[in-house]
N, CA, C and O of each residue as an XYZ file, in Angstrom:
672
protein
N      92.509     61.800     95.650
C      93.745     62.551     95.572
C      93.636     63.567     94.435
O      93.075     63.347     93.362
N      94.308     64.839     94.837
C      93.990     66.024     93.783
C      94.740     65.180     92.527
O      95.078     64.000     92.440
N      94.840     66.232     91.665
C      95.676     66.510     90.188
C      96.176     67.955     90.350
O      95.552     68.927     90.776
N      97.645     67.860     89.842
C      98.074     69.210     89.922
C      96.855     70.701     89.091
O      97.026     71.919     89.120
N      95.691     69.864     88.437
C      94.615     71.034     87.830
C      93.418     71.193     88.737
O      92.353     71.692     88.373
N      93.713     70.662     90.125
C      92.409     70.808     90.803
C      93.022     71.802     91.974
O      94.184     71.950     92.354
N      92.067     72.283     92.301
C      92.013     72.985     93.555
C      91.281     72.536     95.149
O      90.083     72.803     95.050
N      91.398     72.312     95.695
C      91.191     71.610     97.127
C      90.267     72.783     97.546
O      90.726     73.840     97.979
N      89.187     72.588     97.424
C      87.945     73.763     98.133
C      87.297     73.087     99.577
O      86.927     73.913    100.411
N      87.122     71.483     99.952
C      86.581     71.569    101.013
C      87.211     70.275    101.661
O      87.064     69.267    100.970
N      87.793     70.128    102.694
C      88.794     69.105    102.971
C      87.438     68.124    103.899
O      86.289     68.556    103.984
N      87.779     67.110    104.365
C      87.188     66.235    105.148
C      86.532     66.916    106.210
O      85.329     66.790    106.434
N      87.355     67.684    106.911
C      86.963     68.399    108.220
C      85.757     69.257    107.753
O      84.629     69.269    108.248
N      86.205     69.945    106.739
C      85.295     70.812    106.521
C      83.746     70.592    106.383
O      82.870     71.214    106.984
N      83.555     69.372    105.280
C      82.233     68.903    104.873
C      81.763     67.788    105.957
O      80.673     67.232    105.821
N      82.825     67.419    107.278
C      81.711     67.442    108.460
C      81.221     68.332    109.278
O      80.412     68.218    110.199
N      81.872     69.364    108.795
C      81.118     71.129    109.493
C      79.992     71.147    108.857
O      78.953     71.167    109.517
N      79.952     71.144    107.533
C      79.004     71.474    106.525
C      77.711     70.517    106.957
O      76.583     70.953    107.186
N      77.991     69.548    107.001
C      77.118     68.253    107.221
C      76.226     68.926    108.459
O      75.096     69.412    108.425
N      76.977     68.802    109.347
C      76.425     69.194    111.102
C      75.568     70.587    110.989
O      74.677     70.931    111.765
N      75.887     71.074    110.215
C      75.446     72.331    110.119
C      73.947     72.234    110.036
O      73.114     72.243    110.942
N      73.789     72.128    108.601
C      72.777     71.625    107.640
C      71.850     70.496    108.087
O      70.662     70.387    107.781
N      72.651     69.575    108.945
C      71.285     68.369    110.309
C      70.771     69.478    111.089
O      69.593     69.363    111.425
N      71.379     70.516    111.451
C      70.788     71.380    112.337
C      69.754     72.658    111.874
O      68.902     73.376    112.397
N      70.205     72.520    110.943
C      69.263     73.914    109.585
C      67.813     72.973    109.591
O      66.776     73.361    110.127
N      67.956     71.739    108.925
C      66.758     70.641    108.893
C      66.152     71.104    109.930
O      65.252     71.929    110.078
N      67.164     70.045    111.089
C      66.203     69.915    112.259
C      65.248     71.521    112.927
O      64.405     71.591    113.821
N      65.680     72.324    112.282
C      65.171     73.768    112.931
C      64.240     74.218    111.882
O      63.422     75.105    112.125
N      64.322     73.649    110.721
C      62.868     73.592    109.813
C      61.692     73.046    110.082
O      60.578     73.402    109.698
N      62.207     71.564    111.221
C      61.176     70.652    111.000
C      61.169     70.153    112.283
O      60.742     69.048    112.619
N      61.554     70.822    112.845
C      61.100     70.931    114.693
C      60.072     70.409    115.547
O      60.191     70.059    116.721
N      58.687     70.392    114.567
C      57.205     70.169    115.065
C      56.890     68.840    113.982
O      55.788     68.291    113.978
N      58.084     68.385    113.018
C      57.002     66.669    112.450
C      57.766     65.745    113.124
O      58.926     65.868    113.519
N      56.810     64.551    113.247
C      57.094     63.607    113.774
C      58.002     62.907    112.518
O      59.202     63.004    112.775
N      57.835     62.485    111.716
C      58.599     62.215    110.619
C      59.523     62.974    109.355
O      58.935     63.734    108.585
N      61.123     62.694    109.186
C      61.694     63.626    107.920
C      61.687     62.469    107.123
O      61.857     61.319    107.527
N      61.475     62.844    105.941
C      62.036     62.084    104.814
C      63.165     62.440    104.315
O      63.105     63.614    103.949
N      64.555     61.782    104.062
C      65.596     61.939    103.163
C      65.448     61.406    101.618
O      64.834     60.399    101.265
N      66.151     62.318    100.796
C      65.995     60.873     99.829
C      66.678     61.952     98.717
O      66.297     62.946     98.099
N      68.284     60.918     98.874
C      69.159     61.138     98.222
C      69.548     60.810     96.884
O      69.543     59.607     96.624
N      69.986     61.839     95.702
C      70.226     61.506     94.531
C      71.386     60.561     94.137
O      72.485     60.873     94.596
N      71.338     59.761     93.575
C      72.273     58.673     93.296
C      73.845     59.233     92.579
O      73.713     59.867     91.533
N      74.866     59.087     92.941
C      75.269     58.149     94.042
C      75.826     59.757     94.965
O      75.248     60.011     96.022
N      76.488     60.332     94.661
C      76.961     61.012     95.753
C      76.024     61.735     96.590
O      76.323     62.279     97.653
N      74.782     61.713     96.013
C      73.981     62.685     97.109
C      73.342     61.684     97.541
O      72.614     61.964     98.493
N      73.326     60.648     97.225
C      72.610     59.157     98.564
C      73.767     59.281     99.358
O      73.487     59.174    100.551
N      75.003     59.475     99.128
C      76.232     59.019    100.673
C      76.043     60.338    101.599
O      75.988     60.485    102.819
N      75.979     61.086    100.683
C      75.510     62.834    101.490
C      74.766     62.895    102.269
O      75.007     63.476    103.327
N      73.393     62.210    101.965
C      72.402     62.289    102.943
C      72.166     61.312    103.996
O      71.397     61.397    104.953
N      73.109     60.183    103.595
C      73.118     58.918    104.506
C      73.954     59.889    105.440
O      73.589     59.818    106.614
N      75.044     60.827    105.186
C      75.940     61.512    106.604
C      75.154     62.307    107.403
O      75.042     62.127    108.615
N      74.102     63.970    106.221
C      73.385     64.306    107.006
C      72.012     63.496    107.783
O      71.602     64.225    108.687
N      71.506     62.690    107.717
C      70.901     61.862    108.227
C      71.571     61.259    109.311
O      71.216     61.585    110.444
N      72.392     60.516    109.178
C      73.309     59.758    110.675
C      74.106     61.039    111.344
O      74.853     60.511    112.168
N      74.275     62.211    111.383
C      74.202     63.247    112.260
C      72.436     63.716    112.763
O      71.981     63.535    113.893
N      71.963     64.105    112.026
C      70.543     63.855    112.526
C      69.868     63.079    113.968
O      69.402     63.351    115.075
N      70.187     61.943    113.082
C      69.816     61.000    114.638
C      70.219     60.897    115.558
O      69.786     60.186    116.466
N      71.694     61.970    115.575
C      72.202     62.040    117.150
C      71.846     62.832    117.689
O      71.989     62.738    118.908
N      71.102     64.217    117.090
C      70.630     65.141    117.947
C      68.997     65.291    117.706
O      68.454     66.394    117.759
N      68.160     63.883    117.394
C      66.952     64.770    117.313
C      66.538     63.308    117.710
O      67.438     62.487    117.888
N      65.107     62.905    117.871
C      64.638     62.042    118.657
C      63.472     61.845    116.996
O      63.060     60.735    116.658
N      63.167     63.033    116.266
C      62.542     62.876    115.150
C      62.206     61.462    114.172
O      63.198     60.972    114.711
N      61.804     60.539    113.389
C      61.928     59.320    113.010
C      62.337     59.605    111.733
O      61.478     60.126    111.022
N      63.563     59.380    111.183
C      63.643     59.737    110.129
C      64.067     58.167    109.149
O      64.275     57.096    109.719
N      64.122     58.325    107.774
C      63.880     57.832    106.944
C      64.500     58.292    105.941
O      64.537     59.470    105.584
N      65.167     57.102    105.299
C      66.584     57.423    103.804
C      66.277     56.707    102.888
O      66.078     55.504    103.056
N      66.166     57.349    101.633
C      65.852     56.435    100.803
C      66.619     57.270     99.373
O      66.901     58.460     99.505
N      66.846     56.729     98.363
C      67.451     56.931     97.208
C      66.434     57.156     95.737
O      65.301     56.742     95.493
N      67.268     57.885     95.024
C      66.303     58.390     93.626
C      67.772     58.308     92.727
O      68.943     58.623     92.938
N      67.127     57.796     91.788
C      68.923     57.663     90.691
C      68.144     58.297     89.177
O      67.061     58.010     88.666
N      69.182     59.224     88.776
C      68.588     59.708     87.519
C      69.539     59.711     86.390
O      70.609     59.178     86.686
N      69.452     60.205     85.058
C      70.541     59.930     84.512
C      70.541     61.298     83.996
O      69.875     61.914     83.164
N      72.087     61.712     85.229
C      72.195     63.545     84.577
C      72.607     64.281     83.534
O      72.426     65.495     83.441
N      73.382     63.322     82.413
C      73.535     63.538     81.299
C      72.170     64.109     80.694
O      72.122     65.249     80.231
N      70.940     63.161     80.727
C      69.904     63.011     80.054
C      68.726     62.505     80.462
O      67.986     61.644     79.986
N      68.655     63.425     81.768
C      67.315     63.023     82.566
C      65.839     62.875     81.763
O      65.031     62.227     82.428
N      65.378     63.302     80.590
C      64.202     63.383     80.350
C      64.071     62.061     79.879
O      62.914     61.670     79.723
N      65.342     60.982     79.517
C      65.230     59.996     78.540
C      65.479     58.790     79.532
O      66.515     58.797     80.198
N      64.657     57.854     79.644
C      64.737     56.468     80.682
C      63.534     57.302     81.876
O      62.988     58.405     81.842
N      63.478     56.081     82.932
C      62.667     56.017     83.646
C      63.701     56.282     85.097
O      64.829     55.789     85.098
N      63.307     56.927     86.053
C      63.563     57.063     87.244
C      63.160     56.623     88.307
O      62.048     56.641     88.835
N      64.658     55.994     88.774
C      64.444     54.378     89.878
C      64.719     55.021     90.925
O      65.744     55.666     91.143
N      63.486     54.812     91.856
C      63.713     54.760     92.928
C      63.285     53.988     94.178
O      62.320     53.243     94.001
N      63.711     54.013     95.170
C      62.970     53.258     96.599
C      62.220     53.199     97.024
O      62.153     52.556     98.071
N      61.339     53.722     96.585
C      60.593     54.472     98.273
C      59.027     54.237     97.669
O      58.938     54.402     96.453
N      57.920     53.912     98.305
C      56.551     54.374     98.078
C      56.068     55.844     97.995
O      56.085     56.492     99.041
N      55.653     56.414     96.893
C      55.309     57.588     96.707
C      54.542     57.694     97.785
O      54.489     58.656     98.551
N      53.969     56.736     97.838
C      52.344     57.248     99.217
C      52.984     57.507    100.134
O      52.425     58.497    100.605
N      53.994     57.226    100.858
C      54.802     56.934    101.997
C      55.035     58.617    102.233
O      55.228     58.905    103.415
N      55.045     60.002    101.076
C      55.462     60.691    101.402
C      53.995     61.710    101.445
O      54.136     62.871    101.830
N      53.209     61.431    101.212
C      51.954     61.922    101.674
C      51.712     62.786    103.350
O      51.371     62.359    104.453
N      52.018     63.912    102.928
C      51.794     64.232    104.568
C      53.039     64.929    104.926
O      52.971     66.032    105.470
N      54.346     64.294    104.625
C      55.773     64.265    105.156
C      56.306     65.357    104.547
O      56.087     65.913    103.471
N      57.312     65.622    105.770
C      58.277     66.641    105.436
C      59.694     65.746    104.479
O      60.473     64.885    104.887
N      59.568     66.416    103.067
C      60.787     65.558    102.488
C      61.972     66.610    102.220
O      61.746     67.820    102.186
N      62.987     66.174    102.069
C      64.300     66.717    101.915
C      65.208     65.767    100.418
O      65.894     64.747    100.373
N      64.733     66.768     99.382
C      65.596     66.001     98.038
C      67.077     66.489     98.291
O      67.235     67.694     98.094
N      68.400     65.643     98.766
C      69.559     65.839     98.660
C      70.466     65.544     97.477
O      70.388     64.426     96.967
N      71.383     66.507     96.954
C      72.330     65.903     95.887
C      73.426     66.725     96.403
O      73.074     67.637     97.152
N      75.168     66.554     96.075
C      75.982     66.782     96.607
C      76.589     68.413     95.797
O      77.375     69.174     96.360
N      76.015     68.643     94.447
C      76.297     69.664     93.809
C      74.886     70.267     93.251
O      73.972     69.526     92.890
N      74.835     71.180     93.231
C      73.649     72.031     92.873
C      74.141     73.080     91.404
O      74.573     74.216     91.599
N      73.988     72.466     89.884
C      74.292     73.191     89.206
C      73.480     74.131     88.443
O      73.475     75.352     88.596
N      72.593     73.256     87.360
C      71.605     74.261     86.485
C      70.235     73.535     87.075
O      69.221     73.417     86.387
N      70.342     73.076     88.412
C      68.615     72.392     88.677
C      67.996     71.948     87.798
O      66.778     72.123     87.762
N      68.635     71.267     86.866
C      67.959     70.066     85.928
C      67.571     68.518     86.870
O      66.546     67.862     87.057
N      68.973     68.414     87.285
C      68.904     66.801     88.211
C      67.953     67.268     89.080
O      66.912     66.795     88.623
N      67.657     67.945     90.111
C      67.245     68.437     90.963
C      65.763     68.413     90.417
O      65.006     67.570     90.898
N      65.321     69.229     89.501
C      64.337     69.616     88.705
C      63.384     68.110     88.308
O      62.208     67.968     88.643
N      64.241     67.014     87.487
C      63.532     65.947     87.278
C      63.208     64.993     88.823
O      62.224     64.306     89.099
N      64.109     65.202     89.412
C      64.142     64.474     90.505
C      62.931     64.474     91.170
O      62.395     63.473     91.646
N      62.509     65.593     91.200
C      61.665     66.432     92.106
C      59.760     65.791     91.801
O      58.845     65.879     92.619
N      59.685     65.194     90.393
C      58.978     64.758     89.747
C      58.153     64.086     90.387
O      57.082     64.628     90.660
N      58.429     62.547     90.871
C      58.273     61.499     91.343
C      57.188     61.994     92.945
O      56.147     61.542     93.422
N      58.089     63.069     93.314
C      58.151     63.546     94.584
C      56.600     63.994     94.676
O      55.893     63.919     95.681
N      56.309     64.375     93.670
C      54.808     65.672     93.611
C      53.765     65.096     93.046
O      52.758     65.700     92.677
N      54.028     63.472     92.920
C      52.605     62.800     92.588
C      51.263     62.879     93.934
O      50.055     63.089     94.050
N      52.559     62.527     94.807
C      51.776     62.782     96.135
C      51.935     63.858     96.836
O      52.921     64.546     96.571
N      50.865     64.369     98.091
C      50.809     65.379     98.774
C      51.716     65.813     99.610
O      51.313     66.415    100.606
N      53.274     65.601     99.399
C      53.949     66.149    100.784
C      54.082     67.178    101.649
O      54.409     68.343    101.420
N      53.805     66.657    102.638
C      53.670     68.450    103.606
C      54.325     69.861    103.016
O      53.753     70.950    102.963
N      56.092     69.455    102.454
C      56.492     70.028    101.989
C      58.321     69.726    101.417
O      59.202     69.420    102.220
N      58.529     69.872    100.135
C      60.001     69.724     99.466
C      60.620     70.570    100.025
O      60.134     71.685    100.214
N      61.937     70.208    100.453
C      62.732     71.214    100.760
C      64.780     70.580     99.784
O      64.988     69.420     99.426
N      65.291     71.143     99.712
C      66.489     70.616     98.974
C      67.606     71.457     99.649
O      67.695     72.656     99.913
N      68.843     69.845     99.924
C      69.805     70.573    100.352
C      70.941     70.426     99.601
O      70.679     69.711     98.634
N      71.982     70.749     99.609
C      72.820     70.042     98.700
C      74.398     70.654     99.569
O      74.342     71.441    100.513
N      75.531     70.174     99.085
C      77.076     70.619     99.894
C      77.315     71.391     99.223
O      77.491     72.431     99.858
N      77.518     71.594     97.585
C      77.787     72.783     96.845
C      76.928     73.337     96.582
O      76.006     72.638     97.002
N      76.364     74.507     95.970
C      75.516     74.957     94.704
C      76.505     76.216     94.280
O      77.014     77.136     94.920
N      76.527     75.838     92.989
C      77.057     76.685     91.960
C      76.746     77.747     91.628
O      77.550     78.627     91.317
N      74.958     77.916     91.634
C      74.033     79.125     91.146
C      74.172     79.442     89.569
O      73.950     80.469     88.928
N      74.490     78.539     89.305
C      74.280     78.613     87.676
C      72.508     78.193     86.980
O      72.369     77.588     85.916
N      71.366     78.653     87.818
C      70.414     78.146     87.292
C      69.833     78.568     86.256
O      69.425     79.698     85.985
N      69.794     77.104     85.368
C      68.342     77.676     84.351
C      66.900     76.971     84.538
O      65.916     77.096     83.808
N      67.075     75.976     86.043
C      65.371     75.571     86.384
C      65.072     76.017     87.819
O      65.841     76.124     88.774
N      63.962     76.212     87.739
C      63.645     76.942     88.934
C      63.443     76.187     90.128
O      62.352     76.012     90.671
N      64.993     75.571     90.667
C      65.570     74.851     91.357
C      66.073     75.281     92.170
O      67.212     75.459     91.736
N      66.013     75.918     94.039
C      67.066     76.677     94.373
C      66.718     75.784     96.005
O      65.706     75.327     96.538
N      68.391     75.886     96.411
C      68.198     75.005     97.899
C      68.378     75.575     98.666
O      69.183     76.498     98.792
N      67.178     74.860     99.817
C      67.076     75.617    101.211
C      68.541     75.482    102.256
O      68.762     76.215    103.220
N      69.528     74.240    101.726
C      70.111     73.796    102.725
C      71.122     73.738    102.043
O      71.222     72.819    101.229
N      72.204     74.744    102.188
C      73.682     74.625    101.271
C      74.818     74.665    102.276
O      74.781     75.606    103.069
N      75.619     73.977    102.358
C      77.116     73.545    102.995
C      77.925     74.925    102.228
O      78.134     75.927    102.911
N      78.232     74.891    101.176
C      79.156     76.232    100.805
C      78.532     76.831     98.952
O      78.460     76.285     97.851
N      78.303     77.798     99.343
C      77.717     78.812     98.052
C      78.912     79.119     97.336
O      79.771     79.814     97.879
N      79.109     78.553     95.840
C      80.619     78.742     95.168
C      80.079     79.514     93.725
O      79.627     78.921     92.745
N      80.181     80.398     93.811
C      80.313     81.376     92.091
C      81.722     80.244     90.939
O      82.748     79.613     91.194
N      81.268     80.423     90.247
C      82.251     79.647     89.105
C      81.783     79.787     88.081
O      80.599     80.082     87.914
N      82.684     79.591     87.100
C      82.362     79.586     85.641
C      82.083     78.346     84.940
O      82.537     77.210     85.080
N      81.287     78.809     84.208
C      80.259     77.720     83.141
C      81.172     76.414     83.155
O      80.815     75.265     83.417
N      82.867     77.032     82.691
C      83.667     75.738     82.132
C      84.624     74.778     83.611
O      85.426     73.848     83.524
N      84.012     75.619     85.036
C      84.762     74.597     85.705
C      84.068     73.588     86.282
O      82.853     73.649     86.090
N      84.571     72.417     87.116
C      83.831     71.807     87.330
C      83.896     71.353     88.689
O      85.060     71.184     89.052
N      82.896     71.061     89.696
C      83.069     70.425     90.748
C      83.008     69.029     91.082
O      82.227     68.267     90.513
N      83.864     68.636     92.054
C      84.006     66.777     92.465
C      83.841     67.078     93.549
O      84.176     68.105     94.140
N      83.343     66.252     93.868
C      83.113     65.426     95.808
C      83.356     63.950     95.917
O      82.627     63.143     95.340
N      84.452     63.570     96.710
C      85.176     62.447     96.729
C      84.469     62.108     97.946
O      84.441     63.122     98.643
N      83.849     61.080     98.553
C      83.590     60.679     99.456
C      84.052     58.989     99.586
O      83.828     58.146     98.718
N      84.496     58.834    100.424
C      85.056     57.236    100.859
C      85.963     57.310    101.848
O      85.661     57.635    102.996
N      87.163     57.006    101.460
C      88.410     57.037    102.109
C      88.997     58.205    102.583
O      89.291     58.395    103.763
N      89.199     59.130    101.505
C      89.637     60.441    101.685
C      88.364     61.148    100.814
O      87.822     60.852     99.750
N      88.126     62.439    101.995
C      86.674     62.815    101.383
C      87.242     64.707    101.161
O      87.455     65.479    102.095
N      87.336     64.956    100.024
C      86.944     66.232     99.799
C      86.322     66.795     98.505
O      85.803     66.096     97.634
N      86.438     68.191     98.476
C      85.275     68.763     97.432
C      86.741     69.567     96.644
O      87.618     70.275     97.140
N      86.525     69.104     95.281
C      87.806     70.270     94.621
C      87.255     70.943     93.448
O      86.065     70.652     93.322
N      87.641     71.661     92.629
C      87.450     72.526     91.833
C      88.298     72.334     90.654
O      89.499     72.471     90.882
N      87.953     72.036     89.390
C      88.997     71.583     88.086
C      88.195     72.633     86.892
O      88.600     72.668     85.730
């Protein structure tokens, strides 16, 4: 539920447009592999990609695969980064790093780490917002809505019960 200081930028309906969209942007990237990799940033961009993923599988016959990366975005360089998945596993594969906001490609940036021990066919990143505020050379192939903003506002994505994207 808003606060009279937020602004309502993407309602429920909307970010299953966004979603559908963006399974279909994928799927038209990756048309010719037998396997996608997902693998969503903790926590809102793991529920993100668990949606674009379960739209996915209704229109593609492709084998795809979800898995999670959790970082700590305050202070990614400090602790270790947990994740699921066998690095080897992505050897070869088309992967897709998802997070739900795209700000200065720091999260994005460390995330990406883990990813490049091994040979993947190729990274691609999608995300529902991006801000374009970058200072790492972080930029996504797969964006739901492109939002200009200033340094001091901030974006939420509510996903559960009532799911939207607002602006404070």
């Amino acid at each position: 539920m808003a606060n009279p200081k937020q602004t309502l930028i993407l309602t429920e309906r909307d970010i299953e447009q966004k979603i559908n969209r963006i399974a279909y942007q994928i799927l038209e990237e990756n048309y010719d592999d037998r396997e996608i990799i997902l693998i969503g940033v903790k926590e809102n961009g793991f529920v993100f990609a668990k949606k674009v993923l379960e739209y996915l599988s209704t229109i593609t016959d492709i084998q795809l695969q979800l898995y999670s990366i959790a970082i700590n975005k305050d202070h990614p360089n400090k602790g270790k980064l947990d994740y699921d998945f066998d690095q080897r596993a992505l050897q070869g594969k088309s992967v897709i790093l998802v997070d739900d906001v795209a700000n200065t490609g720091r999260t994005l940036g460390y995330a990406l780490k883990p990813l490049l021990d091994f040979l993947p066919k190729k990274i691609q990143v999608a995300v529902l917002v991006d801000r374009q505020h970058k200072l790492y050379p972080v930029s996504a192939d797969f964006v739901g809505l492109s939002l200009s903003t200033t340094l001091k506002e901030h974006i939420t994505v509510v996903f559960g019960k009532e799911e939207a994207v607002y602006l404070s």
